[in-house]
N, C-alpha and C positions, 0 to 999 in steps of 0.2 A: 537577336532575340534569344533571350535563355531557355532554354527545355522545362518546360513544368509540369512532363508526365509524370503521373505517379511512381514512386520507387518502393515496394512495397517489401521489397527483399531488406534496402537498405531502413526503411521504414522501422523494420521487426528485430532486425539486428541492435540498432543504435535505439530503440525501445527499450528490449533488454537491456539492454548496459547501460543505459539513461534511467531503467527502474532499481537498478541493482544502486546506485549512485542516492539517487534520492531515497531509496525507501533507508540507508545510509543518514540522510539527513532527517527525514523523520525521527528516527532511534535517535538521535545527538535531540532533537527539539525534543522530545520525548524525556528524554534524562532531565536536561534543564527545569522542564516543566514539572517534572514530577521532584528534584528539590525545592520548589517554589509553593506546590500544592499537595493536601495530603490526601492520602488515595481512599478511593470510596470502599474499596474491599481487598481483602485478605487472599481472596482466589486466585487461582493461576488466572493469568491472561487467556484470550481466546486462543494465542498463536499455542502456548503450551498444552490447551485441552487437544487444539484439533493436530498435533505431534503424536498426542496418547492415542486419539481415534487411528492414527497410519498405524503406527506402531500395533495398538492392538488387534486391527488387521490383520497387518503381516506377522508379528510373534504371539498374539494370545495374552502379552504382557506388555503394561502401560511403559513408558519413556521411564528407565529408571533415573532416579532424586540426582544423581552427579550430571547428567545429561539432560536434565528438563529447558535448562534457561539455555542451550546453547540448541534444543531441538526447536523453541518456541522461536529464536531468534530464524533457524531456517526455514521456517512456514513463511517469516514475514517476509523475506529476502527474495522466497519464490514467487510468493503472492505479489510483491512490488517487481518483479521479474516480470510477470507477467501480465500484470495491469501496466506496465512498462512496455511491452509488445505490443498490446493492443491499443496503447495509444501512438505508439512511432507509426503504426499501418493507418491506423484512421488520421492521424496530421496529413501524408500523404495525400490521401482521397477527399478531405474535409479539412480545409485550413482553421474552420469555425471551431475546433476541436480544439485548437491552441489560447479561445480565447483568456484574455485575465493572465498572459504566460502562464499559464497550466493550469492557473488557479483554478477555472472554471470546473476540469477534471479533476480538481482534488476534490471540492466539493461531491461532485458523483460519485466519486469512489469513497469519498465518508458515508453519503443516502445509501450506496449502493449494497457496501462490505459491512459498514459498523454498525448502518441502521438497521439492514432487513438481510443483507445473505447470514452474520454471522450469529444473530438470535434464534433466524428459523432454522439453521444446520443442529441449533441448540447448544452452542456453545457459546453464549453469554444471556444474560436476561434478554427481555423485550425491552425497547428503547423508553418503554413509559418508566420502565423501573430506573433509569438511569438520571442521574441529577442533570441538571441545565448547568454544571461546571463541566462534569462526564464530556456533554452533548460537546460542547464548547471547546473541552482539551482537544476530544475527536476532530472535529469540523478544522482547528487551528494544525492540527497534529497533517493533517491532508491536505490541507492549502501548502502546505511546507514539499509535502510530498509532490505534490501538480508543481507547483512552480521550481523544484531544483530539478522533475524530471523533463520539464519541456528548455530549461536552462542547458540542462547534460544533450537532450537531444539534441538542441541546436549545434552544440559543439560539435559533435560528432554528424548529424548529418547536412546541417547549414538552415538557412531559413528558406522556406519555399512561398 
């Protein structure tokens, strides 16, 4: 009979490295999709506003112009880091977590990040102001995400 205690160490570990992985495949579906489709604004992205918000934090001075694309890209990495973690630990404990191979959590983490934590932090509009293509790149841009991170996670910690 196999062991099916929870691994919650291996869980967080192989989460990380499984978010770093996918939020990796995002940024590639990401690129394709954006020579495909033209973009609704001219603004920085959220990841590069909320770069400026750390930054002017800790220096009093926003993410300078040679360093904005490559600070925005490390909010994403961390944030998929991290929502990486916290799904390697909840697979563990909740296999229901994995449904759709990830899909299901990409989906969450589009409602979760793009619809409502990253408007109300205020760094993007409200989701009404966003076009039904916007909604759509998002939602697609996160199914990609869920399903290459629970893909990475299986590699690394197996299927439970």
């Amino acid at each position: 009979m196999a062991d099916t205690a929870p691994r919650p160490f291996l869980g967080l570990v192989a989460g990380i490295a499984a978010g770093v992985v996918a939020s990796a495949a995002m940024a590639g579906f990401q690129a394709a999709a954006a020579r495909l489709m033209p973009s609704d604004s001219e603004d920085d992205p959220a990841t590069v506003r909320a770069a400026d918000r750390v930054s002017r934090a800790a220096t009093g001075q926003p993410v300078a112009e040679p360093n904005r694309a490559a600070a925005g890209q490390a909010v994403h990495y961390l944030v998929g880091a991290a929502l990486g973690g916290i799904y390697g630990v909840l697979a563990e404990y909740q296999p229901a977590t994995r449904r759709g191979f990830g899909g299901a959590y990409g989906v969450v983490t589009s409602l979760l990040v793009d619809e409502a934590a990253v408007p109300a932090a205020g760094l993007a509009p409200g989701p009404w102001q966003a076009s039904l293509t916007s909604h759509g790149y998002g939602l697609a841009s996160h199914l990609v995400y869920g399903m290459a991170l629970e893909g990475t996670r299986t590699l690394i910690a197996g299927r439970r």
